[in-house]
C-alpha positions in Angstrom: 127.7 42.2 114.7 128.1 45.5 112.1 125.4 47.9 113.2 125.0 51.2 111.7 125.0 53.6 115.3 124.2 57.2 116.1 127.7 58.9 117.8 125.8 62.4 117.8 124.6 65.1 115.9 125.8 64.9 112.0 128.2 61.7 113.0 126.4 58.3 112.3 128.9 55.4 111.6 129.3 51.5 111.2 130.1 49.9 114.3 130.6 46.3 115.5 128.3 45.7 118.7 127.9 42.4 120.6 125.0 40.2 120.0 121.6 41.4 121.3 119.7 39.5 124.1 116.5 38.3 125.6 116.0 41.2 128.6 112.4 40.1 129.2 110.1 37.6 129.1 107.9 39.3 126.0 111.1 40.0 123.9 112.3 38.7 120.7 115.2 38.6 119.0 115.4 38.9 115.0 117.7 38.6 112.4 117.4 41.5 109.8 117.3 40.4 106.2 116.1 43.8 104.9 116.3 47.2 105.8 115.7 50.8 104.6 116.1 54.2 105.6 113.7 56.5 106.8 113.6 60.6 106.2 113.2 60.2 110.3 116.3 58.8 110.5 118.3 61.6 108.9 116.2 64.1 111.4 118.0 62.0 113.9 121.1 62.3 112.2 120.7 66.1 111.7 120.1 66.3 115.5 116.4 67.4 115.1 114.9 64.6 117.4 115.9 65.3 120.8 115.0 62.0 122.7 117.6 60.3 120.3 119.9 58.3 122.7 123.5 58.6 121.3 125.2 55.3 121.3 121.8 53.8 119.7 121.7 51.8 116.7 119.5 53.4 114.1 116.7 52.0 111.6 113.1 51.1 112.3 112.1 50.1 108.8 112.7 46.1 108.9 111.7 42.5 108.3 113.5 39.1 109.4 113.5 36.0 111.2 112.9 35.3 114.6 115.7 33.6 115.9 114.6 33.4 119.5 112.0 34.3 122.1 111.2 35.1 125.3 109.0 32.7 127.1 105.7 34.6 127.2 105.8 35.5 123.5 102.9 33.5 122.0 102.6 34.6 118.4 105.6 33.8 116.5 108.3 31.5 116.9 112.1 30.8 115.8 111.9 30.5 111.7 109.0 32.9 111.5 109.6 35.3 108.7 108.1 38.7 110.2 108.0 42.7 109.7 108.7 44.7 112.5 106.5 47.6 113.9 108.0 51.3 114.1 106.1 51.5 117.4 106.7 49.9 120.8 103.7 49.3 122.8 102.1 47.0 125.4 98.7 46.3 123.9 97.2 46.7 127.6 97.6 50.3 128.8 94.7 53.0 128.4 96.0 54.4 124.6 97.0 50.9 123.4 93.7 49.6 124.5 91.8 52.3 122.3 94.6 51.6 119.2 96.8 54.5 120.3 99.7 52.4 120.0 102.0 55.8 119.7 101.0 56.8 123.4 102.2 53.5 125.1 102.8 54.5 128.2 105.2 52.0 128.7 108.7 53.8 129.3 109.9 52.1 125.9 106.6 53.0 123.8 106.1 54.4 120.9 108.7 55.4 118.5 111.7 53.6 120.6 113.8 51.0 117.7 116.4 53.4 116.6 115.9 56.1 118.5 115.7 55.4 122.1 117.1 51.6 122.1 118.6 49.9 119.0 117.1 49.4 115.9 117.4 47.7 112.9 120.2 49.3 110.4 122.2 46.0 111.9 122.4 42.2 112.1 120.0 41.3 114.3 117.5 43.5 116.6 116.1 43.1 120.0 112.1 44.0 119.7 110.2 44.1 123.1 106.8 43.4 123.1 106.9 40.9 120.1 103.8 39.6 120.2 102.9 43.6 119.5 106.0 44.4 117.3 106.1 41.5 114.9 103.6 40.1 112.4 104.1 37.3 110.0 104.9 37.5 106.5 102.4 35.2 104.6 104.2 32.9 102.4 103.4 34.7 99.3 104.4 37.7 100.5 108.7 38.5 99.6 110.6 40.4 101.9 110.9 43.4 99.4 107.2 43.4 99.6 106.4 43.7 103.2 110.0 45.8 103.6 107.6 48.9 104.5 104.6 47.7 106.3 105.7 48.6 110.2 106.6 52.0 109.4 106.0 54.3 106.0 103.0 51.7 104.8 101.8 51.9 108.3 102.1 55.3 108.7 100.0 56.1 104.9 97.2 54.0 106.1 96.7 55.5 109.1 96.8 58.5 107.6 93.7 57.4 105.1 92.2 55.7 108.0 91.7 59.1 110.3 90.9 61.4 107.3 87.2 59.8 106.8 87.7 59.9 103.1 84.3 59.6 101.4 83.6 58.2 97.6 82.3 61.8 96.9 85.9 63.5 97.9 88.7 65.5 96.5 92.0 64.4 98.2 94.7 66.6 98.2 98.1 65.2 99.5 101.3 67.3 99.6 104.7 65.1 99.0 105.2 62.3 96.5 108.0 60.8 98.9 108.1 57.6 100.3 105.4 58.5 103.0 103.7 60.1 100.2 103.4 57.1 97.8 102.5 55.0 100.5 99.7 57.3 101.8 99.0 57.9 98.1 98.2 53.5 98.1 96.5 53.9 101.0 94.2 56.8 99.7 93.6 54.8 96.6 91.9 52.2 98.5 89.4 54.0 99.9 88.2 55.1 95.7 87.6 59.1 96.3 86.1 60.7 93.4 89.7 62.4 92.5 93.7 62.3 93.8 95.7 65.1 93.5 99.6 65.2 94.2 101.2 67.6 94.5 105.2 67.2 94.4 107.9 69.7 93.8 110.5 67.4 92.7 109.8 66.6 88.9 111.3 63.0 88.9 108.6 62.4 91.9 105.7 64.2 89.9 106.9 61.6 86.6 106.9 58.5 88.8 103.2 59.4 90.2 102.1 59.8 86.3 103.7 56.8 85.0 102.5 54.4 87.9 99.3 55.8 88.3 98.1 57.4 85.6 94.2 58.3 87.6 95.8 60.5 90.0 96.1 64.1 89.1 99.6 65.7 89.9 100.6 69.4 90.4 103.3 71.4 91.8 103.6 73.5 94.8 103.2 77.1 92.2 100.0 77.0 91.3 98.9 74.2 93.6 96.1 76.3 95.2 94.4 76.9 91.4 94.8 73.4 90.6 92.8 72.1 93.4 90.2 75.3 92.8 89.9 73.8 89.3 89.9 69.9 89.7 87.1 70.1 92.9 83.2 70.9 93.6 83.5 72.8 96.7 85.8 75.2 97.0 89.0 73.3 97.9 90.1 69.9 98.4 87.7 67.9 101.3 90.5 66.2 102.3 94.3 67.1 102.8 96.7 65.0 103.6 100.5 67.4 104.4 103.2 64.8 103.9 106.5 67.1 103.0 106.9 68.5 106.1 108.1 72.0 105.8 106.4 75.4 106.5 105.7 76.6 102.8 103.9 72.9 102.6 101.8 73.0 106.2 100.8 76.4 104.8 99.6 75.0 101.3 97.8 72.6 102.7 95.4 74.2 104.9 94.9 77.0 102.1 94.2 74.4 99.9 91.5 72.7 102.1 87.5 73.4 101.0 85.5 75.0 104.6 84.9 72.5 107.5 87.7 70.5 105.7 89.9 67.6 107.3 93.4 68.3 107.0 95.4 65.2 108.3 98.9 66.6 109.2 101.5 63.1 108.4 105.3 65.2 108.2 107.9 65.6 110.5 109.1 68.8 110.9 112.3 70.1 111.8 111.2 73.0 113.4 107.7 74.5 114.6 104.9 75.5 113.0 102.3 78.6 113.1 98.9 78.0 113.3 97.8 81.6 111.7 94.0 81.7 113.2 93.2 85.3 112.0 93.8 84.3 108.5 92.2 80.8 108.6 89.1 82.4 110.5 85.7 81.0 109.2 87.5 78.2 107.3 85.9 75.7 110.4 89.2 73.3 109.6 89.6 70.1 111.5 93.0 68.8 112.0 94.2 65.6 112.4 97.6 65.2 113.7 100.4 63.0 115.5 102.5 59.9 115.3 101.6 57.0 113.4 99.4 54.1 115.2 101.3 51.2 113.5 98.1 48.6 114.7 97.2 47.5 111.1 100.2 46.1 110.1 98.3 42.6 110.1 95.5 43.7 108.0 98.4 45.8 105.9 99.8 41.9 104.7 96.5 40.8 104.0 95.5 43.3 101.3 99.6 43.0 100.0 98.8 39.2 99.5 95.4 39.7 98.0 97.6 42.2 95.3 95.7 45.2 96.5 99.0 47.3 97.6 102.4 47.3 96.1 105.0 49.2 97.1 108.0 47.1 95.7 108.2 50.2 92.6 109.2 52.2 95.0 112.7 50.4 95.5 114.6 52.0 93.7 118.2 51.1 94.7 119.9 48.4 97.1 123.3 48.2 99.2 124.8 45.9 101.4 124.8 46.8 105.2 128.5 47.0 105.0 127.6 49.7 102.2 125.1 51.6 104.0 127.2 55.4 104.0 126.4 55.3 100.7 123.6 54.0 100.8 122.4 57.2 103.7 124.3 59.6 100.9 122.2 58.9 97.8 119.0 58.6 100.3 119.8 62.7 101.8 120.9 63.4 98.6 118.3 62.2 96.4 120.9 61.4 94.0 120.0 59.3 91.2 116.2 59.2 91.3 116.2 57.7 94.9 113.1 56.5 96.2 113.6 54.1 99.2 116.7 51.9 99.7 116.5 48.3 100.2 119.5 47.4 102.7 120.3 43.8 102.8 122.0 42.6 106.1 
């Protein structure tokens, strides 16, 4: 089968790999219909994930159909249309028992599909833990749809979900990307008092104003007066730092009202400072880590009932035997790129 594989740092290429199989008893096997690419994907590429195995098929951001099962998986069968979860986990250990699916401690949990064992940028993808990994797609529900709920849809309302957004709020969030849109959804749902976004790229900042014309947007000069002049307290309550570099990790707790919540989302390339003498009396509370992808079930639900849509933000698609380009126009942002749909 073609499947798109990482040879090492700065060298990903198309490759033709046997057939995956049924190693355990919880596994599944599924045949991608859809795929995208993921900014974590090119920090893997760029050699800025370290517990990338080279040799490993990349891509976690999938849906398909279950084409076979181990004999212990009990909630989805062959024919099953499903979306697969960024996150490995067991559902039984002490973090996945308290919805910290990103500290499985299972030696393949957390962020394992297309880093650590092969992921989904091919024909068909072993997932362990399937009745964990996969969820059904309702029948209302198209592929483009749910193409986004196991990782960047996941990921955004988590985000919302920690940052105990109130009806009374200002929400700041930094990055109009694809993490950023989807956060931006997720926000949206829980109906603060105001949404700002702020995005340095001005195709991003035009796609925010035409789709959702409530949300306030602003750019990263100026940013900091912005959110003085469109909140109550002094700052925004809530942050929420998607980009993921240091100007932005910076902004965002500047930004932030006292005894603020500022929910760090990004993946950064390198680290960051946590300047205490200058943020001293601020009282900030930060929220940080990996995604827990355990929603993705409840994710579907409010898709079907029309209350999250993220099929705008496809913006281009390529065939798997296409997906160079594809990876080109993404790390390019050539040609007002949002997300990718790949079609396997």
């Amino acid at each position: 089968m073609l499947a798109f594989t990482y040879v090492g740092a700065g060298d990903f290429r198309l490759t033709d790999k046997p057939l995956p199989e049924i190693r355990d008893s919880r596994d599944a096997i599924v045949k991608v219909t859809l795929g995208s690419i993921c900014t974590s994907d090119l920090h893997i590429k760029h050699g800025s994930v370290p517990r990338a195995v080279p040799g490993v098929t990349v891509g976690h951001e999938m849906v398909g159909i279950v084409e076979q099962v181990g004999e212990d998986v009990v909630s989805v069968k062959p024919g099953d249309r499903v979306t697969v979860n960024v996150e490995t986990f067991c559902g039984e250990c002490f973090f996945c028992r308290r919805g910290y699916v990103n500290n499985c401690t299972d030696p393949d949990g957390g962020w394992a599909l297309g880093c650590r064992i092969d992921g989904g940028q091919a024909e068909y993808v072993r997932v362990p833990y399937a009745d964990q990994g996969l969820d059904r797609i309702p029948d209302r529900v198209s592929d483009e749809q749910a193409l986004f709920v196991g990782d960047v849809l996941a990921t955004g309302f988590w985000a919302a979900r920690i940052s105990e957004i109130s009806p009374e709020d200002t929400v700041l969030i930094i990055g109009a990307g694809p993490t950023g849109l989807c956060t931006l959804l997720c926000v949206m749902l829980k109906k603060p008092k105001r949404i700002i976004v702020c995005e340095k790229l001005p195709g991003r900042r035009r796609f925010v104003k035409e789709h959702y014309p409530g949300v306030l947007v602003t750019e990263p000069d100026g940013c900091k007066e912005f959110v003085l002049g469109n909140s109550d307290n002094g700052g925004a309550d809530v942050v929420l730092e998607v980009a993921g570099s240091e100007d932005t990790f910076r902004l965002a707790w500047e930004c932030a009202r006292p005894n603020a919540i500022v929910t760090v989302v990004a993946l950064y390339d390198r680290p960051q400072m946590l300047p205490l003498p200058d943020m001293y009396g601020k009282n900030l509370i930060f929220k940080t880590g990996g995604v827990d992808g355990c929603d993705c079930a409840e994710i579907l639900s409010l898709i079907a009932e029309g209350r999250i849509d993220t099929t705008p933000f496809i913006t281009h698609r390529y065939p798997l035997c296409r997906i160079d380009e594809a990876y080109d126009l993404f790390e390019r942002r050539l040609d007002g790129v949002i997300k990718v749909a790949v079609e396997c």
